[in-house]
C-alpha positions as CSV (number, residue, x, y, z in Angstrom):
1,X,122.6,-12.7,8.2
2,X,121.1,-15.7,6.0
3,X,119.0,-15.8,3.1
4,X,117.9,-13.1,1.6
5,X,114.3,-11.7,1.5
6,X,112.2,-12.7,-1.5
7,X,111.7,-9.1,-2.9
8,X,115.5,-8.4,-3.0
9,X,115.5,-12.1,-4.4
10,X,113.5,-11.4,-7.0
11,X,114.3,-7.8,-7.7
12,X,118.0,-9.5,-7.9
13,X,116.4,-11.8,-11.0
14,X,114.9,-9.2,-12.8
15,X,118.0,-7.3,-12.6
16,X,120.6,-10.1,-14.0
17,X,120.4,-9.3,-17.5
18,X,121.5,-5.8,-17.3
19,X,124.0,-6.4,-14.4
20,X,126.5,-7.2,-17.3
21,X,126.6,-3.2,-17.9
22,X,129.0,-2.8,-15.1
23,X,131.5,-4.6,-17.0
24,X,131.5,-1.3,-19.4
25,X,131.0,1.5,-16.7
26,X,131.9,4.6,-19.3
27,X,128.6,3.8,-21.4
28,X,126.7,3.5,-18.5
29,X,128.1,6.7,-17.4
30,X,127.4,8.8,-20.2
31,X,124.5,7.0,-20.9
32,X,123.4,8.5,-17.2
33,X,124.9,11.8,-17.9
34,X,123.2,12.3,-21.0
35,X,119.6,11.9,-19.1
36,X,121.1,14.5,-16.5
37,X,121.1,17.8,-18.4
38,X,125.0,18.6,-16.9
39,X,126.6,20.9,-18.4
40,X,130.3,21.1,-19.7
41,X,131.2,24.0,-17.0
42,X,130.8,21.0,-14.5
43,X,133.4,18.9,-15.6
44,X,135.0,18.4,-12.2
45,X,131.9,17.3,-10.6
46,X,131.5,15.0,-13.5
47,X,134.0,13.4,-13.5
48,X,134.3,12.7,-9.9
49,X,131.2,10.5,-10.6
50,X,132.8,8.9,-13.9
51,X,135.4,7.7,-10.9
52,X,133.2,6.6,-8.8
53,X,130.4,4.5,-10.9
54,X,134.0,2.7,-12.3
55,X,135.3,2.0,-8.7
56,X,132.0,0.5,-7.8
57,X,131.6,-1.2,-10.7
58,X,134.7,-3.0,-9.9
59,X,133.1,-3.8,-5.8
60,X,133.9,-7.7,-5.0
61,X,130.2,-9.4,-4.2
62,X,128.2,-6.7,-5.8
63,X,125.0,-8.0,-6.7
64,X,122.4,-6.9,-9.2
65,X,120.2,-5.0,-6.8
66,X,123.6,-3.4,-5.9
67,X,124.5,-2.1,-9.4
68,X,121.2,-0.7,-9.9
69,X,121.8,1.3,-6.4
70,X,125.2,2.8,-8.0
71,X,123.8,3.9,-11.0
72,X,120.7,5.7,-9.3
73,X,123.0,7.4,-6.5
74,X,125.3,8.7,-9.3
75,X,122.1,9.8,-11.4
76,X,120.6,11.4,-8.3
77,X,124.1,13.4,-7.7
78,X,123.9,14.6,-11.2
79,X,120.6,15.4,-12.0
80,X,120.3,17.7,-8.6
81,X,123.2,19.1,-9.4
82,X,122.4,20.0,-12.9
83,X,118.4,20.9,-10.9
84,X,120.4,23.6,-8.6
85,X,122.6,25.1,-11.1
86,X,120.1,26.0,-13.8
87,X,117.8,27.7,-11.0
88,X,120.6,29.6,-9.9
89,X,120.9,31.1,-13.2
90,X,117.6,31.6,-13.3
91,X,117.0,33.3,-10.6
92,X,120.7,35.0,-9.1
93,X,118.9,36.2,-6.0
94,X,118.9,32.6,-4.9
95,X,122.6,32.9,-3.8
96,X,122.0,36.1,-2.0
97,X,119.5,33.8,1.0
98,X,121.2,34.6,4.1
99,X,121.6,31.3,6.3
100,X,121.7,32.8,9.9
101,X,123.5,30.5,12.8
102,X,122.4,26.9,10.9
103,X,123.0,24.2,13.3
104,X,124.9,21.2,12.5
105,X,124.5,18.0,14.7
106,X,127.2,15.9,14.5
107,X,129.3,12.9,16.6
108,X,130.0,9.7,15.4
109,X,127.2,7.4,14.2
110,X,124.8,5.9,16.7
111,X,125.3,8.2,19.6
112,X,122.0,10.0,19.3
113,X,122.4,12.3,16.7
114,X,118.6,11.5,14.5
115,X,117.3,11.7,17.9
116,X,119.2,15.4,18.6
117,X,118.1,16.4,15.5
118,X,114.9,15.4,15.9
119,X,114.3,17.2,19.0
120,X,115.8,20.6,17.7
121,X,113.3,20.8,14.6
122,X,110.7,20.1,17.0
123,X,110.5,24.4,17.4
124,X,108.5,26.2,15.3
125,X,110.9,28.7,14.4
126,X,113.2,26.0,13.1
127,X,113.6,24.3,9.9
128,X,115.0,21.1,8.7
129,X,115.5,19.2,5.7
130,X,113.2,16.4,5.2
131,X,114.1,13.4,3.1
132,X,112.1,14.1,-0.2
133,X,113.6,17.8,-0.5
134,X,116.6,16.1,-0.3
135,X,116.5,13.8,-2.8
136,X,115.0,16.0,-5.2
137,X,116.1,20.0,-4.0
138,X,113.8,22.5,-5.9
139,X,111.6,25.8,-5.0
140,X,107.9,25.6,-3.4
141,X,105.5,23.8,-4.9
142,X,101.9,24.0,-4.7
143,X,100.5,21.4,-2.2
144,X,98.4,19.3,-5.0
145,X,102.1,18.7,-6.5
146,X,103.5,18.2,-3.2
147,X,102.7,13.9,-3.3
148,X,104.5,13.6,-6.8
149,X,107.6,15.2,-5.8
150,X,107.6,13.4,-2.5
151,X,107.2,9.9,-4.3
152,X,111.2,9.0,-5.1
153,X,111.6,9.2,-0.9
154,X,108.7,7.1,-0.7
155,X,109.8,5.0,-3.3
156,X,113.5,4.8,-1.3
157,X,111.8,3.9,2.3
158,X,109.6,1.2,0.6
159,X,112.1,-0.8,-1.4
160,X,115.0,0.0,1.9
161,X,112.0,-1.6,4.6
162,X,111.2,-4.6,1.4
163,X,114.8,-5.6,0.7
164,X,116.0,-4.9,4.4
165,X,113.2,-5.5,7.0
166,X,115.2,-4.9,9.9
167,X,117.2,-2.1,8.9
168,X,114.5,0.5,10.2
169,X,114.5,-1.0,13.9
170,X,118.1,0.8,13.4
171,X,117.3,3.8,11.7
172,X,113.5,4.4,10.5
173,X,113.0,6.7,7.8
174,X,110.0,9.0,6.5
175,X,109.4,10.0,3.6
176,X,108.4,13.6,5.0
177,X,110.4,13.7,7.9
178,X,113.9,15.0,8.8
179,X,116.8,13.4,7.1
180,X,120.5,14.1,6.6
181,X,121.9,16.6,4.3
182,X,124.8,14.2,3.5
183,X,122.1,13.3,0.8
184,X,122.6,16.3,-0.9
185,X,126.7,16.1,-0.1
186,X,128.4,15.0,-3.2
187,X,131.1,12.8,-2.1
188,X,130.4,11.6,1.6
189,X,131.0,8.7,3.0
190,X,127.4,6.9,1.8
191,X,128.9,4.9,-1.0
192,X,131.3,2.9,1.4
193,X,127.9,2.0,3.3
194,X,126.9,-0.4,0.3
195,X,130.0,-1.8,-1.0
196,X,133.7,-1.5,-0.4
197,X,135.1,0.4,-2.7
198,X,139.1,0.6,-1.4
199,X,139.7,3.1,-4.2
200,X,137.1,5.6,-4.1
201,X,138.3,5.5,0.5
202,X,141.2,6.8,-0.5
203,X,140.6,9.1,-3.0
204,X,137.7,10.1,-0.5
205,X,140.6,11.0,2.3
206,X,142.7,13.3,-0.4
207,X,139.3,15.1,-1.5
208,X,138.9,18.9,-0.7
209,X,135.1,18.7,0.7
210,X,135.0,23.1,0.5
211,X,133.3,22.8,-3.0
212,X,130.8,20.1,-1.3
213,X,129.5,22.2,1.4
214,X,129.8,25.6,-0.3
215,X,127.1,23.4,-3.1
216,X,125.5,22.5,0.3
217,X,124.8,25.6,0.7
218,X,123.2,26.4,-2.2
219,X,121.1,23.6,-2.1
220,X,119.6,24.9,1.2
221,X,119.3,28.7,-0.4
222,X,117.2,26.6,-2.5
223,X,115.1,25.4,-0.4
224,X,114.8,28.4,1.1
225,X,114.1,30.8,-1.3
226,X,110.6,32.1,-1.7
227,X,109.7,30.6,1.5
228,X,109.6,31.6,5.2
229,X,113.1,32.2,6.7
230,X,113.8,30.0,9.7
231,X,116.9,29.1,11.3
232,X,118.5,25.6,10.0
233,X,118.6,22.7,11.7
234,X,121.1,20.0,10.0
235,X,122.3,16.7,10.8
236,X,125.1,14.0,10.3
237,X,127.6,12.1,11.8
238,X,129.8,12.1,8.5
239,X,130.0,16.1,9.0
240,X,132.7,15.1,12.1
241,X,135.8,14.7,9.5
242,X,135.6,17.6,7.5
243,X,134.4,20.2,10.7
244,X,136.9,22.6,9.2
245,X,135.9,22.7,4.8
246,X,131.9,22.8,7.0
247,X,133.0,26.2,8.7
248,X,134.8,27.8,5.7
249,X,131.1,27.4,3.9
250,X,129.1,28.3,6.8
251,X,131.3,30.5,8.7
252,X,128.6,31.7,12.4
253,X,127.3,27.6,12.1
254,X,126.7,26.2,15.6
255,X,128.3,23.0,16.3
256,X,126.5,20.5,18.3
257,X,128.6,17.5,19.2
258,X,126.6,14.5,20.9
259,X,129.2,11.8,22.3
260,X,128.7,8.5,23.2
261,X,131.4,5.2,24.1
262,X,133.0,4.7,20.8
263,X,132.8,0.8,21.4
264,X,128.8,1.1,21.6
265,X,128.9,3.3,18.5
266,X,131.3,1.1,16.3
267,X,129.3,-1.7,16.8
268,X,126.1,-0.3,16.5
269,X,126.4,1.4,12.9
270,X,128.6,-1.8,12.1
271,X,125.5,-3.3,12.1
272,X,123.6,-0.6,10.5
273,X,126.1,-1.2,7.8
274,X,125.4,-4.7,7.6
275,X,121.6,-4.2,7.3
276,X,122.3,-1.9,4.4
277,X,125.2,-3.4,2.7
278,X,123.4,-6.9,2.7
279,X,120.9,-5.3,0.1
280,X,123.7,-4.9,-2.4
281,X,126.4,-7.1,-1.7
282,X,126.4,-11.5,-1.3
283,X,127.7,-13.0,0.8
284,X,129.1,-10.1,3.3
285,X,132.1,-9.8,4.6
286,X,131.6,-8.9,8.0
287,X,135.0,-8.7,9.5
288,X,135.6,-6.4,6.4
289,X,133.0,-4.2,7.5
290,X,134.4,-3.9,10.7
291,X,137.9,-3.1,9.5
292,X,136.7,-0.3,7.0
293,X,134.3,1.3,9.9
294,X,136.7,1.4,12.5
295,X,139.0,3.0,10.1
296,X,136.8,5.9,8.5
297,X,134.9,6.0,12.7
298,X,138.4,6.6,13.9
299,X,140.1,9.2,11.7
300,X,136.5,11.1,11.3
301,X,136.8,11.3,15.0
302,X,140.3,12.3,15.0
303,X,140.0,15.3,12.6
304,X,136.9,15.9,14.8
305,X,139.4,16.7,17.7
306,X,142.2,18.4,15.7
307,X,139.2,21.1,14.2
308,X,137.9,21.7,17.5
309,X,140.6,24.1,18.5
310,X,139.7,26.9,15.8
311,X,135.9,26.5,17.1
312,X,135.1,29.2,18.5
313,X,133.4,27.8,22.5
314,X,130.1,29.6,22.0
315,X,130.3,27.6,18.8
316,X,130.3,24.7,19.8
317,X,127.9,22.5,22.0
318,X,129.1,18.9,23.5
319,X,126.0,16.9,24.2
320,X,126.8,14.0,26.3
321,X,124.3,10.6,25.5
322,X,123.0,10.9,28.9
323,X,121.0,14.4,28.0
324,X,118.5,12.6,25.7
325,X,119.6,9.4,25.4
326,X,118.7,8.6,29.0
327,X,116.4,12.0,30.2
328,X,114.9,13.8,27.2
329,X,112.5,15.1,29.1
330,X,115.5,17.0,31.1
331,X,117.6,17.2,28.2
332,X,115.9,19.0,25.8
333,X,115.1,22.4,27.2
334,X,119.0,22.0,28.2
335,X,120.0,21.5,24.5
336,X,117.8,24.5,23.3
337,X,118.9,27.2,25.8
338,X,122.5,25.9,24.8
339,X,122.5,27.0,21.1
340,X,120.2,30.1,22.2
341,X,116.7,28.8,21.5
342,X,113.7,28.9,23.1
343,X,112.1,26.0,24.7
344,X,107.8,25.7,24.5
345,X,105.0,23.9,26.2
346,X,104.4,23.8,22.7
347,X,107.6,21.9,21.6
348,X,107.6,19.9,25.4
349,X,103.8,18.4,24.1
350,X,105.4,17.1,20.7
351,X,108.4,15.7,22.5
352,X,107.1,12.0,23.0
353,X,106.5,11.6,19.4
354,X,110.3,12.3,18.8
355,X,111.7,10.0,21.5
356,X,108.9,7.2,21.5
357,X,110.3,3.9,19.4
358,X,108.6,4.0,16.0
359,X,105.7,1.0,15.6
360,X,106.7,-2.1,14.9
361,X,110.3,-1.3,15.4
362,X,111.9,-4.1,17.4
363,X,115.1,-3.4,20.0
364,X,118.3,-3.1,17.9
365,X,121.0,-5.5,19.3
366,X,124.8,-5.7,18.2
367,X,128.4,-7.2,19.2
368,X,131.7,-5.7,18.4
369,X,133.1,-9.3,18.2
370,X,130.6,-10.3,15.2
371,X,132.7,-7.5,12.8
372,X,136.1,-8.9,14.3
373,X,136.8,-6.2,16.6
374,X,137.6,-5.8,20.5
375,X,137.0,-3.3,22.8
376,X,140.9,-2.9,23.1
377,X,140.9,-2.4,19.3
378,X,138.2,0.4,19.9
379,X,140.2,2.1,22.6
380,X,143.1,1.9,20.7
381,X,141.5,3.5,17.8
382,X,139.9,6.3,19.3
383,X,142.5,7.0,22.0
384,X,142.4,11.2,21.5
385,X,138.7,10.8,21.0
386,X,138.1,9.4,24.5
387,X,140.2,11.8,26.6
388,X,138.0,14.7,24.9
389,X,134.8,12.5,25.9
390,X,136.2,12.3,29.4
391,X,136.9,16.2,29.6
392,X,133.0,16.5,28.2
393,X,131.7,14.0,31.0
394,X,133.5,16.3,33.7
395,X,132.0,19.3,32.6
């Protein structure tokens, strides 16, 4: 990747004078807090966040756009957070929203999960998070309010297509339209798609995600509360490492598991990455990037296996690429009657607009060997991983 675009250029400028803050990470911290409302009941989730602003504070090649992007994803986590808790309180009955058989699509990166999900909140009698409810969770709001709350997603699509212009060939986003509720999980992998940050990896690996997804939870009672009750349709490949902490918070969910050659995914979201992390971070390091992602790729898939045994089968749907990746047209009834939905003429006349290449998207290319990595590395990698895919391509 060469120079940089002249917004993120500029945006870069404007930002040098206060990129000197992440020398002194505390006072930025409680200088965020303070803005956040949190309370002092929350001091776990606090100061998982103090430890995180400092690690990334500390990221080698983090530029000024790239501090700014720490601080807001650390304000975001704790001003929801702070958002969910006091509405909770305010209104108990909020916990009590049953969340029937939610759905959760998950696989590695890049092996047509947004497209999965895409399809499955295509029914009318489904429901799935869309990207401004995520990044700001609260009760209904009258339509005439509806623009206002939905302008920090807009705000997040504009500056990602400005700063990044090709990073929506790989994954396009709407401001209204389904997104991934690792948004609203506290301590996912997201912060290792902007900047390497060895120390947060690791204390990422030891941390018990239960207390994330039972918050998860909430926030979708949240959204649901008030409003009519459909079943959930959620998405994201980073749900594959912690399958087990995902069922102990939503205990009748339906897994769908999409699967795809590991060597086409790696080097796919390695890429994605590299779109992404070259808003934040000069120069890159690409082999780096390929290092870290066949690391976190591998073990998520591995504790992906190792949970699958206490899955109950009608649990648990493996979707091979080929069902929507090559035939969606074949694929899709397929996929609904397999978690128990029904299929419409209704949903079958909306499915082009799911599978059809966003407008002005360009085809995504990418090369394993551009992130320092080899097929044979892959296979090594994600040697349990591909004698379950081979079971799944049998079946």
């Amino acid at each position: 990747m060469s120079s940089s675009p002249l917004p993120l250029t500029l945006a870069n400028l404007l930002l040098r004078p206060a990129f000197r803050s992440r020398h002194r990470p505390d006072r930025v911290f409680d200088r965020i807090l303070a803005g956040t409302g949190q309370a002092e009941g929350d001091r776990e989730f606090v100061d998982g966040f103090r430890q995180l602003l400092g690690w990334w504070a500390e990221a080698e090649n983090l530029t000024p756009v790239g501090w700014a992007a720490a601080q807001a994803h650390v304000r975001r986590h704790l001003l929801n957070r702070a958002t969910i808790r006091q509405l909770i309180a305010e209104h108990p009955a909020i916990e009590q929203e049953p969340l029937d058989r939610p759905v959760f699509v998950v696989g590695l990166p890049r092996t047509a999960t947004t497209l999965t999900h895409g399809v499955l909140s295509l029914s009318a009698e489904h429901r799935c998070p869309r990207l401004w409810e995520l990044l700001r969770p609260g009760l209904e709001i009258p339509a005439e309010r509806r623009r206002k709350a939905m302008a920090p997603a807009r705000w997040l699509v504009t500056g990602t297509n400005l700063f990044s212009p090709r990073f929506r060939d790989i994954h396009p986003m709407v401001a209204d339209g389904p997104e991934e509720c690792t948004f609203v999980l506290p301590h996912a992998q997201a912060p290792l798609t902007q900047a390497r940050i060895p120390a947060y990896q690791a204390w990422h690996y030891a941390h018990d995600f239960v207390p994330d997804y039972r918050y998860l939870r909430q926030v979708l009672q949240v959204l649901q509360y008030g409003r009519p009750r459909r079943r959930w349709i959620l998405k994201s490949p980073m749900h594959l490492e912690n399958l087990d902490a995902l069922r102990t918070a939503f205990p009748d969910a339906t897994i769908v598991w999409t699967h795809r050659d590991p060597a086409t995914a790696v080097a796919s979201f390695c890429s994605l990455v590299e779109h992404g992390m070259a808003v934040s971070n000069r120069p890159l390091d690409l082999h780096g990037i390929g290092a870290t992602w066949l690391e976190l790729l591998s073990r998520s898939a591995a504790r992906g296996v190792a949970a699958r045994a206490a899955i109950p089968r009608d649990a648990l749907v493996d979707v091979p690429y080929s069902w929507l990746g090559t035939d969606p047209a074949a694929g899709a009834p397929k996929l609904f009657a397999a978690i128990g939905a029904r299929w419409t003429e209704a949903d079958a006349a909306r499915l082009p607009g799911v599978t059809a290449r966003p407008k002005g998207t360009r085809r995504h290319t990418y090369d394993l060997s551009r992130y320092g990595l080899t097929h044979a590395d892959v296979e090594a990698a994600f040697t349990g991983y591909n004698a379950l895919r081979a079971e799944v391509d049998r079946a």
